[in-house]
Each structure stands twice: as structure tokens, then as C-alpha cells.
C-alpha positions in Angstrom: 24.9 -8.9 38.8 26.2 -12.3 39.4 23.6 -15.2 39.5 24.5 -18.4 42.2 22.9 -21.4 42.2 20.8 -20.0 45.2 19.3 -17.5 43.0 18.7 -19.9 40.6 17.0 -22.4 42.6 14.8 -19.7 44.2 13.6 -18.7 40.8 13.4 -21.9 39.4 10.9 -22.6 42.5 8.9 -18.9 41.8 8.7 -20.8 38.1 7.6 -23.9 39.3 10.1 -25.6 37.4 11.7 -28.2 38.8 15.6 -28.5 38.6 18.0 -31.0 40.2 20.7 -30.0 42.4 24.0 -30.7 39.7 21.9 -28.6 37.2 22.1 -25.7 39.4 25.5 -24.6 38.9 25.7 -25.0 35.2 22.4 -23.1 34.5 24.1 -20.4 36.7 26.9 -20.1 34.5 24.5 -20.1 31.6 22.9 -17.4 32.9 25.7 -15.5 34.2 27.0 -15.3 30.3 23.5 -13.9 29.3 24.4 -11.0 31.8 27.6 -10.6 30.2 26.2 -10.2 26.7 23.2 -7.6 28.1 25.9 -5.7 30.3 27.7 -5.4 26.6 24.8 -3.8 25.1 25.0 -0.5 27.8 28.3 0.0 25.8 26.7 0.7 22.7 26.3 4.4 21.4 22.7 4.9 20.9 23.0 8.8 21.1 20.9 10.6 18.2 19.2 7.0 17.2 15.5 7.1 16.9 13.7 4.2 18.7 11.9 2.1 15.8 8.7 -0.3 16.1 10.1 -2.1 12.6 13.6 -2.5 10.7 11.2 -1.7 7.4 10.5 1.7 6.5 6.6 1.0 5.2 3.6 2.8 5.3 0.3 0.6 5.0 -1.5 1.5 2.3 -4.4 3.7 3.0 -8.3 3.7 1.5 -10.3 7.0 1.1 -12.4 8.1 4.0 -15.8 8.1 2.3 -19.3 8.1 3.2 -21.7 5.1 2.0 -25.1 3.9 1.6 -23.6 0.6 3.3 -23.9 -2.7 2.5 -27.5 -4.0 1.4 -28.4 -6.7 3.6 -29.8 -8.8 1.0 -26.0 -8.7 -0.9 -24.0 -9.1 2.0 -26.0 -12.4 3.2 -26.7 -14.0 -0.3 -23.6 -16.2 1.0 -24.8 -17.1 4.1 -25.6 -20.2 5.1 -28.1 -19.4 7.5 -29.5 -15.5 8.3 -32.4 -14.3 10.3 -33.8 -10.4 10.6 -30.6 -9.7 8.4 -27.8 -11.2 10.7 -25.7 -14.2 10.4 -26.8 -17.2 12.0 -23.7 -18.8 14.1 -23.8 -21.9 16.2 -23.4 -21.4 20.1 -19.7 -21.5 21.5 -20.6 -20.2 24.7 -22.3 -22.0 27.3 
């Protein structure tokens, strides 16, 4: 897919970016070589490879599912700065 300076300036104007006209050209060819190096990754062999969410091979650690008398109120808000009927009081962010 070849990129001109028409379709640049169309998608600079869908961006809302604004471009002068010399800059055009040059940020065609700049994007015409980023289609090269894409168009170079379809050559690459990727029969048999499994697709991968990380380059690390890591399991997270995992607790043990067990069943609590959950927290006592009185414990988890010793800390607090302010609390009422056993909940945190937080200052209003929402208007």
C-alpha cells in the first residue's frame, strides 16, 4: 500500500493535526518505510508458534481459598482518620 501526500493530508485533517504543505511529502516517505518494515513481518514463519500475552514465563503467586470470620470492624478502622456506622469517612469528589 503506497501512502501519497493526498492520503496523508486527508488523515492528517481526520486527526486534526495540522501539517504544512512541504511536510506532506516527507512524512509520506516516512510512512511509506513503516509499510515496508510491517509488509517484512508477513515474511516471517510463525507456523507452530504459540501467541504469548508476556516474554516471561511467570505464574503469580497464589493464596489459599479459605473461608473467614472477616475483618472486625473495630481492627480494620483503628487507623482511620475518620469512620462512621463502621465505614470510612472520605471527603466528596463528586459534585
Amino acid at each position: 500500500m503506497a501512502i501519497d501526500a493526498a492520503t496523508v493530508r486527508k488523515v492528517a485533517l481526520l486527526a486534526r493535526l495540522s501539517e504544512s504543505e512541504e511536510r506532506l511529502e516527507p512524512l509520506a516517505r516516512e510512512l511509506n518505510g513503516i509499510m515496508t518494515w510491517i509488509d517484512m513481518l508477513d515474511e516471517v514463519d510463525v507456523e507452530g508458534v504459540e501467541p504469548m500475552a508476556s516474554a516471561v514465563d511467570l505464574k503469580l503467586p497464589m493464596r489459599e481459598d479459605v473461608v473467614t470470620e472477616g475483618g472486625d470492624p473495630a481492627k480494620v478502622l483503628a487507623n482511620a482518620p475518620s469512620s462512621k456506622d463502621n465505614f470510612f469517612v472520605v471527603p466528596k469528589v463528586v459534585e
